[in-house]
N, C-alpha and C positions, 0 to 999 in steps of 0.2 A: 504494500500500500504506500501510495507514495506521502511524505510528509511536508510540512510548509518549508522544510529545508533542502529537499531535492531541487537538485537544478537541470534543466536544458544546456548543455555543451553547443557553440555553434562554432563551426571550425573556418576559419577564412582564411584564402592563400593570396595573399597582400606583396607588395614591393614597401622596402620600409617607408619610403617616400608617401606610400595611400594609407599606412596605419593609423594614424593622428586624426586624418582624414573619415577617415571608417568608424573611426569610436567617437567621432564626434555626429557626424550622422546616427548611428545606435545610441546614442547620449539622446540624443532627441527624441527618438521613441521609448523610452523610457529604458535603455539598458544602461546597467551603472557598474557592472564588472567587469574585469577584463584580462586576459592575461597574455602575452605576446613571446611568442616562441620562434626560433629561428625566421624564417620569413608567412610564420603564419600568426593570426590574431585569433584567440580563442576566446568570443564573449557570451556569457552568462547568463541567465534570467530564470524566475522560479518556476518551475515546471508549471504551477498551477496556470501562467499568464502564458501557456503555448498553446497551439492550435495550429492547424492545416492553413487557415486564413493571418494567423501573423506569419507563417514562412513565407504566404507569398508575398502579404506586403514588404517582408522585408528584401527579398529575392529583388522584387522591382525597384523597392528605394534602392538597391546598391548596383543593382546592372545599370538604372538609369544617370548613378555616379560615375561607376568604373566605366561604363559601355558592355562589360562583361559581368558573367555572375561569378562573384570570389568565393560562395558557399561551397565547400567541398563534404562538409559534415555535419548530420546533427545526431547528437548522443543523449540520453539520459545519463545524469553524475545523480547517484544518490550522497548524501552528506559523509556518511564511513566512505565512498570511495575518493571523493577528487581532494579533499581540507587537507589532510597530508602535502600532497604533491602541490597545492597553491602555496601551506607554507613555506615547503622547501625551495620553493622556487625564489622566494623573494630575500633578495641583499639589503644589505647598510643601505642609506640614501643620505646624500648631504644636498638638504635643503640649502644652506650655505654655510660660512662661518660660523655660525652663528647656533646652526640648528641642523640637527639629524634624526632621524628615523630607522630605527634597528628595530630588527625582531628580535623576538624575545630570545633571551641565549645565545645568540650568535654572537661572536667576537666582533669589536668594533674599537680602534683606537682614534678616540675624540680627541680634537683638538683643546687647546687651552681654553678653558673656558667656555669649552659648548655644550650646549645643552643637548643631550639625548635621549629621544621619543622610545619607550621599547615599547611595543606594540606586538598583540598575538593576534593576527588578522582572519577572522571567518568569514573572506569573500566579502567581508564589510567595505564601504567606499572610502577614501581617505586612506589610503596607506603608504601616501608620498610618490609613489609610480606616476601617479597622472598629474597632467600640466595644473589643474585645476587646484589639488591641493597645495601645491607650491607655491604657487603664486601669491592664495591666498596667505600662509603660512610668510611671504617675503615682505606681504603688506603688511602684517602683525606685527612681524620684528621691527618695521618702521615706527609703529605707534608705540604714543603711551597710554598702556594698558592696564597702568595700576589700581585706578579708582572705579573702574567702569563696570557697571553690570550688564554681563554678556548674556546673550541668547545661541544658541546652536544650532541650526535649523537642519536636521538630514545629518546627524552627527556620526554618522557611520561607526570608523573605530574609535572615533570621539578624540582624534589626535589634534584636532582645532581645541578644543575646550582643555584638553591636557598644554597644549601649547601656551595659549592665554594664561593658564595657573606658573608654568615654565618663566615667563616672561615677566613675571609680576604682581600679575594682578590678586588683591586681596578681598576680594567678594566673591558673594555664591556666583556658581556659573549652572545657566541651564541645559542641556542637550536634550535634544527631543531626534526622535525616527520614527518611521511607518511599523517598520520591519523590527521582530520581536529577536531574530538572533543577529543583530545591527545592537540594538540597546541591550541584550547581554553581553555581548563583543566588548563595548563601551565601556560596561560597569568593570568587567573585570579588567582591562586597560586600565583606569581610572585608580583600582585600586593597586595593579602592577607599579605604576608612576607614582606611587605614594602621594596624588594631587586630590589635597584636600577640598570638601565642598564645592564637590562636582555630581550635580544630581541627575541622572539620564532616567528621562522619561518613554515610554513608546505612545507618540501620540503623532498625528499626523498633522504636517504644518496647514495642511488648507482645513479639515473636519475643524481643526480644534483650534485654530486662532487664537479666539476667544478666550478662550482659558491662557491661550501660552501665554500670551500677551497681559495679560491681567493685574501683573508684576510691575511690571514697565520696563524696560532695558535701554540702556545708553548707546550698547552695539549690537548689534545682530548680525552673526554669521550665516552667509546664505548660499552654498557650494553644493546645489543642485541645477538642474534642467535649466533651460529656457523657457518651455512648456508651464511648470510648475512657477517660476521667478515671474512669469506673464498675470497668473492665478494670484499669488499670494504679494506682491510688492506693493499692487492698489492696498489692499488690504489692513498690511503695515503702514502703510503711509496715513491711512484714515484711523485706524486703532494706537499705533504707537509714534505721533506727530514728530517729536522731538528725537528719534533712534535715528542714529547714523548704521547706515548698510553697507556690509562689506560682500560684493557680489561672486560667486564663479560660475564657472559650469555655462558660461555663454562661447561661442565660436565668435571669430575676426567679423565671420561673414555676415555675421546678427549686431554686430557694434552699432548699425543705423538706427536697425528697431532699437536696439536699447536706449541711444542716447532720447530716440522721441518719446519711447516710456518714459526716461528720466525726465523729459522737460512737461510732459500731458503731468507729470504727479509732484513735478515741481522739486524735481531732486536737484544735486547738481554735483557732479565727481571731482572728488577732491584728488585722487590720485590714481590711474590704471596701471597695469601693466601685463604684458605680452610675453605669450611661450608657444612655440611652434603655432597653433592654430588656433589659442585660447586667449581670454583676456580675463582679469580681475579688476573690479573696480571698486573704490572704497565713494561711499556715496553719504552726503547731507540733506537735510528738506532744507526748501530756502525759502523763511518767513513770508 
């Protein structure tokens, strides 16, 4: 019987040049896993969200990209088989100077002074691999982060809300997710990094707003979709007036839409930046 933690395998045979490419189209349809092997891209999604009718819309989004179809495989991964091989698959990652992401037990010699993420990933988002975390994680280190109460929107392995405690910051931090082994991923991360008062919730950013919000927050991290940042950004902007937003999970080729979202809700970006096919922007309301 299959459980909420099976996954669908989708095997794509890519040139490294279409990878970035690839996961950022699948980012838009709602896939957020990912894993990249020799010159193939192997992305993830939970069995329950497959069907005969998502192969083929995605068969058509990607022949209609590449001109060819890069699908070469789809497999059932129940949970006992693939979580091994994803852990071992993943290395050290230096974020930059400043900041690194090691899995758990793995050897890693840290520079002077840097702070190091250990993280035990189940397929959770945020594991430093992707452009998206990064970025986000280079704009944090920019900021000061000491006084602010953060929100964590899609907290995956919660290595944002661990980072922000890394960094300085001395208030509670919130992490919320959809996905119920996302926020136990989270918690036990949270408690692996000894990062005190960090509460991860499983609640969904658009159902439950309302509640998330209810607090108030200074910052809000938001390293999801486009799709999803389209839905929930009005929202925050009307419930939480005064929250600065720190954005990912958008492509180059959405920066227009975005900046006209940003100006229809009155935001205005205080700082972006670029990684192969991604951008992060840290955003304000403007009175």
């Amino acid at each position: 019987m299959a459980t909420s933690h099976d996954f669908i395998e989708l095997e794509l045979e890519l040139t490294p040049d279409q990878v970035e490419t690839c996961i950022g189209h699948l980012s838009r349809e709602g896939i957020e896993y990912f894993q990249e092997k020799d010159n193939r891209l192997l992305a993830y999604l939970p069995e329950a969200e497959w069907s005969e009718r998502r192969k083929e819309e995605i068969v058509n989004l990607l022949s209609s990209v590449f001109g060819k179809n890069p699908l070469r495989n789809v497999r059932f991964m129940a949970d006992r088989n693939w979580n091994a091989e994803w852990e071992a698959h993943l290395q050290p990652i230096e974020i930059s100077d400043r900041i690194a992401i090691v899995q758990k037990n793995k050897e890693f010699n840290a520079k002077p002074g840097q702070i190091v993420i250990e993280i035990n990933p189940k397929m959770s988002f945020g594991t430093g691999y992707h452009a998206t975390t990064r970025l986000m994680l280079r704009i944090m280190e920019s900021m000061d982060l000491r006084n602010l109460s953060i929100l964590d929107i899609g907290t995956g392995t919660g290595v944002l809300a661990i980072a922000a405690r890394k960094l300085g910051n001395i208030h509670p931090i919130l992490g919320v997710d959809n996905n119920d082994w996302a926020a136990e991923n989270a918690r036990e991360n949270v408690i692996e990094n000894n990062a005190d008062r960090i509460r991860i919730e499983m609640l969904d950013a658009e159902d439950d707003l309302p509640e998330i919000l209810a607090t108030g927050y200074d910052l809000i991290l938001a390293n999801i979709n486009k799709n999803v940042i389209d839905r929930v950004l009005p929202a925050i902007r009307n419930r939480a007036p005064d929250s600065r937003v720190l954005i990912s999970g958008i492509m180059i080729y959405d920066e227009s839409w975005l900046k006209k979202l940003l100006k229809t809700l009155k935001y205005r970006s205080l700082q972006t930046l670029y990684e192969d096919e991604w951008l992060s922007t840290l955003v304000e309301p403007v009175a």
